[in-house]
C-alpha positions as CSV (number, residue, x, y, z in Angstrom):
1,X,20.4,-12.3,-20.7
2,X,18.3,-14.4,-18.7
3,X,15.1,-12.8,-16.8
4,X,15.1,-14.3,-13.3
5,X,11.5,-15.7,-12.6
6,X,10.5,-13.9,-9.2
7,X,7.1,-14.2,-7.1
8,X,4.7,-11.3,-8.2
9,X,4.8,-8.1,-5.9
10,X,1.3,-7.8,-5.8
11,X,-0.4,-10.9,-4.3
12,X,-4.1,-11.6,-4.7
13,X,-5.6,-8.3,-3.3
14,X,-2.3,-7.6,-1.2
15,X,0.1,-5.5,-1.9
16,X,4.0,-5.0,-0.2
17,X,5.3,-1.7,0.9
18,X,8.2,-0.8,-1.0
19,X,5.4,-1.6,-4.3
20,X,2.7,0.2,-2.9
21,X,5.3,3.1,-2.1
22,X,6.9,2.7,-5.5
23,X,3.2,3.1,-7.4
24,X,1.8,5.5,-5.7
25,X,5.0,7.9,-5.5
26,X,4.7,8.1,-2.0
27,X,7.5,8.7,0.9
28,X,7.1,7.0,4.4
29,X,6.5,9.9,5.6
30,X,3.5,9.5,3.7
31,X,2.4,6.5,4.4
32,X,2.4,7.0,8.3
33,X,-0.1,9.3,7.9
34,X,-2.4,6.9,5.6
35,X,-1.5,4.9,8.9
36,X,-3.0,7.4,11.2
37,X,-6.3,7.9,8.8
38,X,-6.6,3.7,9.4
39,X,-4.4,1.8,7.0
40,X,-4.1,-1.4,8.7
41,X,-0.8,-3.4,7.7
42,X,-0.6,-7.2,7.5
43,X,2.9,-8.1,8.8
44,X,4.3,-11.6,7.4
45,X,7.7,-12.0,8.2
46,X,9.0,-9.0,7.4
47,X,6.9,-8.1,4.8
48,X,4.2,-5.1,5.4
49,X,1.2,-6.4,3.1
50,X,-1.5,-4.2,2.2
51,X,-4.9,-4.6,1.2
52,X,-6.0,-2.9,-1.9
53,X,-9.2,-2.6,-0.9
54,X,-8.3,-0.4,2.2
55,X,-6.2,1.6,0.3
56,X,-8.4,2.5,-2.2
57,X,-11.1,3.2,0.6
58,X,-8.4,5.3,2.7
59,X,-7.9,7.5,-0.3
60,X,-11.9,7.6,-1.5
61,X,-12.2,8.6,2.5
62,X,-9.3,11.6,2.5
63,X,-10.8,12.8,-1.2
64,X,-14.4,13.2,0.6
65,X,-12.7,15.0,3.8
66,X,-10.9,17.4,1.8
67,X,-14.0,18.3,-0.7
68,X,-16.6,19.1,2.9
């Protein structure tokens, strides 16, 4: 069987949807609201990119709200 050599899901510091979705174990539903708490998406085409970096700070940023 040959393995079919594609480009890596996670680029650089970027990350698509359907991978960050997949990862994380997340629903849309889900992700619009780490959309409302200011998860900015890159948009390339038709790929949603996004930055690790501002997802990890989205989450860091819900963890504190939840703990005051």
């Amino acid at each position: 069987m040959t393995k079919l050599d594609r480009t890596s899901l996670i680029l650089g510091r970027y990350i698509n949807q359907q991978t960050l979705m997949t990862e994380l174990h997340i629903g849309y539903d889900t992700l619009k609201t780490l959309h409302l708490n200011g998860l900015e998406v890159i948009m390339i085409g038709r790929q949603h990119l996004y930055d690790l970096e501002d997802v990890k700070n989205i989450f860091n940023q819900l963890k504190n709200d939840s703990s005051d």
